[in-house]
C-alpha positions, 0 to 999 in steps of 0.5 A: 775379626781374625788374629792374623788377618781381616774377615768381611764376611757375607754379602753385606755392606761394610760401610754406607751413607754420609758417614764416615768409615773411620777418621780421627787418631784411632786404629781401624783393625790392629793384627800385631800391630797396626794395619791402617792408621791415620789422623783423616778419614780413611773413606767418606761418600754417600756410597757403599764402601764394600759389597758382596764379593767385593774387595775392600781397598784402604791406604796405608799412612805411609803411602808406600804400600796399597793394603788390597783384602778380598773379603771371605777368603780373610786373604791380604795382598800387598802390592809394593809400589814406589810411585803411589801417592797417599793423595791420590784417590782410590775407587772401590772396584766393583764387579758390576759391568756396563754393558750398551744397549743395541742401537744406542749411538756411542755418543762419546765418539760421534756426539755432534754437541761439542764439548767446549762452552764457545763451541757449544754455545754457537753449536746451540744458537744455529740449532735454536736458529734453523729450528725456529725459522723452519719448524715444520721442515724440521717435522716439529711443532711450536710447542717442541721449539718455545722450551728450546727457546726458554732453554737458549736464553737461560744458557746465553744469560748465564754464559755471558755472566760467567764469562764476564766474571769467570775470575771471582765468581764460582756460582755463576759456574754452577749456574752455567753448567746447570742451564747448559745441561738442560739445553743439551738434553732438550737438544738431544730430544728434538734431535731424536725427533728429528732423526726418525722423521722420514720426511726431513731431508739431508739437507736440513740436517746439515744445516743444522748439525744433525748427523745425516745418516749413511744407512747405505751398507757396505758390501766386503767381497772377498779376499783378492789376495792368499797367505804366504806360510811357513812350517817350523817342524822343530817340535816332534810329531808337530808342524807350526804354521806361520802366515802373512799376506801376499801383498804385504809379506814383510808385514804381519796382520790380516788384509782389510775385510780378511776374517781369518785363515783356512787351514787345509792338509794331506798327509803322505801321497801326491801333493794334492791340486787344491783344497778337495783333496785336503782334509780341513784343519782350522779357521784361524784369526791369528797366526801361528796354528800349531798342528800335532800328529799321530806318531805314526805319521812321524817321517810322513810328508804333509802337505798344507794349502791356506787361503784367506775367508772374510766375515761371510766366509767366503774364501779367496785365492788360495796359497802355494801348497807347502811341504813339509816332513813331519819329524819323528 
């Protein structure tokens, strides 16, 4: 413990299990004075509270003030904040990241389960219903189709209970939301099942709800349209290059199936005929593009020609070659 700050050194956990890290009318950590106090637990959980790197997060009694310590570095940050409140919940934050697996649908997005119980529970009752009458066309067997039917009466039992005393009862919640959450797993199950069945049709997924797969690829051709530029020459010895499409030269923002810009230049001369004259700048998916030159270009005419490329890099019309003076 440090006189003038709070250390948490190491990789090692400050808090963990069911304990709690400080409660009651005692002070945590005193650096002339007390940093946190308060008459109820600070942080509770069957969680580490602080790891490794990772910062530690308290709440000060006053509400007024969120005490942020990073811990090896004995550092404390204060962040003032006049809307915070003492009651909201505070996460520890953590370094770890989650990342997707390839070819793991994004079910938040496209899940076919609703969400809601009285859409859920029609959604469950026409899955068990066209699984049960046509199991094989399904590609499935009588044992892939008995626990779904288990599954079904424990949901419908304990949703017509709740339903019935949804008021006073909270067990019955419980009950409901536990029978639900085994149904959909199971349903999840046999719709992976039948998803990577070749022989189950389109049709029948549709009859019962199952995503039907569109695995048809879409071709992007290239750009039809070119970009409309602009050169600021108000920076010495620099031209910075501005850029919108030709069918939309009010708005700013690429085309559909546009990847980026291409940049071409020649410096002094003809103006040149197209892109083969030019020397390559930059692939660029945002506008602007700032281009420096050598100073003894300083007075020199450059000469630019954009064009649009899409994500294979095939390249579309191209623009009206600009000029413009590169200033000294």
């Amino acid at each position: 413990m440090a006189s003038n700050g709070l250390r948490v050194a190491g990789n090692q956990s400050s808090a963990a299990g069911n304990g709690r890290l400080a409660a009651g009318n005692g002070q945590i950590a005193t650096s002339n004075g007390s940093l946190v106090a308060g008459d109820g637990p600070l942080v509770a959980g069957n969680g580490l509270l602080a790891n490794g790197n990772e910062p530690l997060v308290a709440i000060h009694p006053s509400g007024a003030q969120l005490l942020h310590y990073q811990q090896n570095t004995a550092q404390k940050r204060v962040f003032q904040s006049s809307n915070y409140s003492p009651r909201r919940r505070l996460s520890v934050p953590t370094t770890q990241t989650t990342t997707t697996p390839k070819n793991t649908p994004n079910t938040m997005a496209t899940d076919p389960i609703p969400r809601p119980d009285e859409d859920f529970d029609v959604f469950a009752l026409n899955f068990n219903s066209k699984l049960s009458s046509d199991t094989a066309g399904y590609g499935l067997v009588v044992g892939d189709v008995i626990p779904l039917a288990t599954a079904i009466g424990l949901w419908t039992t304990a949703y017509s209970a709740d339903l019935a005393n949804a008021p006073v009862a909270a067990a019955l919640a419980n009950t409901k939301n536990t029978a639900r959450i085994a149904l959909t797993a199971l349903i999840r199950i046999l719709m992976g099942k039948i998803q990577a069945n070749p022989t189950v049709t389109d049709a029948k997924r549709e009859l019962a709800n199952i995503p039907v797969r569109d695995d048809t690829r879409t071709t992007i051709p290239p750009p039809a349209t070119h970009p409309v530029g602009q050169v600021d020459t108000s920076q010495r010895f620099t031209h910075t290059l501005r850029w919108r499409d030709s069918d939309t030269p009010t708005k700013r923002g690429k085309p559909d199936g546009v990847h980026a810009c291409k940049l071409c230049y020649k410096i002094g001369g003809p103006p040149p005929t197209g892109p083969s004259e030019c020397t390559f700048a930059a692939i660029d998916t945002g506008s602007p593009y700032v281009m420096e030159f050598e100073e003894s270009d300083g007075g020199k005419t450059a000469y630019w020609i954009l064009c649009w490329v899409n994500a294979k890099f095939e390249e579309g019309p191209c623009s009206e070659t600009l000029a413009a003076t590169i200033p000294a």
